[in-house]
C-alpha positions as a Markdown table, in Angstrom:
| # | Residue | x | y | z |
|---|---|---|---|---|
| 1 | Unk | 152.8 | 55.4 | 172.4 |
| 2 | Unk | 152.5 | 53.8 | 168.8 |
| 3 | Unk | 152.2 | 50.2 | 168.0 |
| 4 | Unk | 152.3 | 48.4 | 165.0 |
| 5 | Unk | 151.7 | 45.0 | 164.2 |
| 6 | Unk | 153.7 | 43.2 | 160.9 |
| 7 | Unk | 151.2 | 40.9 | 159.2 |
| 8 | Unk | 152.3 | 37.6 | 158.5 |
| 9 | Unk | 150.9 | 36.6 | 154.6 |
| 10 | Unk | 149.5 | 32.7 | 154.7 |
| 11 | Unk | 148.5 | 30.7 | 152.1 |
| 12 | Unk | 150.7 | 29.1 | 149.2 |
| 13 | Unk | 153.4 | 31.3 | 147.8 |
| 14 | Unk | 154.3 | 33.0 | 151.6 |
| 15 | Unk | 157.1 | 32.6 | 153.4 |
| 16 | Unk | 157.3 | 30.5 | 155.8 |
| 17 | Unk | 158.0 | 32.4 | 158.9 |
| 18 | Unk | 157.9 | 31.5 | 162.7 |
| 19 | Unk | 157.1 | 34.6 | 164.0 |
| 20 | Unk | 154.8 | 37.6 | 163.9 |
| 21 | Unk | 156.2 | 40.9 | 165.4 |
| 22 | Unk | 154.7 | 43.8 | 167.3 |
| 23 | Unk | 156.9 | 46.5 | 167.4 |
| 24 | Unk | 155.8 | 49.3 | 170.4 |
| 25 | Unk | 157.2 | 52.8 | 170.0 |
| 26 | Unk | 157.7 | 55.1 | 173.1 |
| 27 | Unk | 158.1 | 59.1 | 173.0 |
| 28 | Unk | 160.4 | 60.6 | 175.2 |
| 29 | Unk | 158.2 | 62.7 | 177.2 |
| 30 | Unk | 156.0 | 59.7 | 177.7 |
| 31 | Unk | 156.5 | 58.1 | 181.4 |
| 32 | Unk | 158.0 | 54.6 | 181.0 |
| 33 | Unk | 155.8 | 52.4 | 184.0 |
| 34 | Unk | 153.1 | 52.8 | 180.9 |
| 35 | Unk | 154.9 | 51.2 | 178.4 |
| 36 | Unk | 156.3 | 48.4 | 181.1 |
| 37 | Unk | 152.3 | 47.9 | 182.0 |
| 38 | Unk | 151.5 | 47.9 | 178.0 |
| 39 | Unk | 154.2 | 45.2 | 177.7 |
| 40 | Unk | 153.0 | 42.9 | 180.5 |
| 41 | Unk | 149.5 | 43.1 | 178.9 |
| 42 | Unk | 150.8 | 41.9 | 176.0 |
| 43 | Unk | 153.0 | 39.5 | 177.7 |
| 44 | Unk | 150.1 | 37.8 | 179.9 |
| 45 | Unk | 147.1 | 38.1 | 177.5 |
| 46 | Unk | 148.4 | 37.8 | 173.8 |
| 47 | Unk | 151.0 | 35.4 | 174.9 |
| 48 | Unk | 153.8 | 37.7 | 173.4 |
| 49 | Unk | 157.4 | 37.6 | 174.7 |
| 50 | Unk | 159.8 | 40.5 | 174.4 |
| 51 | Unk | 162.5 | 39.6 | 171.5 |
| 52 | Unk | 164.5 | 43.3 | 172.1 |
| 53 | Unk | 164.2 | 46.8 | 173.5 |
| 54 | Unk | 166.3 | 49.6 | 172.7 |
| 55 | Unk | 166.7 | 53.3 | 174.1 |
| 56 | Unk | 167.7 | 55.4 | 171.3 |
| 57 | Unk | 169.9 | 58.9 | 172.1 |
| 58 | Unk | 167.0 | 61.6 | 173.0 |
| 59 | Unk | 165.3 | 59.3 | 175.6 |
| 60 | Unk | 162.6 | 57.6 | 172.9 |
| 61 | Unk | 162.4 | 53.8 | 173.2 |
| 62 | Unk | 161.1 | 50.8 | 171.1 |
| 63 | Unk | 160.2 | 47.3 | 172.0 |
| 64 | Unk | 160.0 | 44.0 | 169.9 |
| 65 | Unk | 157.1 | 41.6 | 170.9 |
| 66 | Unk | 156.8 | 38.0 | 168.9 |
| 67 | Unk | 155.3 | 35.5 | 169.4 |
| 68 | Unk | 154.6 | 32.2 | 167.7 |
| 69 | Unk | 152.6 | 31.7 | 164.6 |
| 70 | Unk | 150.5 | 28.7 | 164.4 |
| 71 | Unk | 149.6 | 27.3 | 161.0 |
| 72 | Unk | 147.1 | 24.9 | 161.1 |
| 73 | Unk | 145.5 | 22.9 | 158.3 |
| 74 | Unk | 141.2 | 22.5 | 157.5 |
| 75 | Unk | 140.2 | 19.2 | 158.5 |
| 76 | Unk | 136.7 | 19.3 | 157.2 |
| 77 | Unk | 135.9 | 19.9 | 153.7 |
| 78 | Unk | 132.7 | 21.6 | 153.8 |
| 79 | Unk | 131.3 | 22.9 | 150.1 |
């Protein structure tokens, strides 16, 4: 099982996107209750929801997690 997480760039000059993605890969030989318990992990604790999953021909699957990005402004200037 492989996962990879797409950064999301802040600051000035970044777009300004809603969502940062986690993208799980599954092998075919790899049993699937693993990547449904991997998912619900995700799901409960990161507070990620499942955007798409997709079983590609050879049995190997991949699943889109997102979830929202909160931007949030300093409220104290501290030097």
């Amino acid at each position: 099982m492989k996962e990879m997480l797409q950064p999301v760039r802040t600051g000035k000059g970044a777009p300004n996107r809603q969502y940062e993605y986690l993208i799980i890969s599954l092998r075919p030989d790899e049993p699937a209750p693993l990547a449904y318990q991997r998912l619900r992990e995700h799901a409960e604790y990161g507070k990620w929801e499942l955007e798409r999953s997709r079983l590609y021909f050879g049995g190997s699957r991949r699943y889109w997690l997102r979830r929202k990005v909160m931007r949030v402004e300093r409220t104290l200037d501290v030097y």
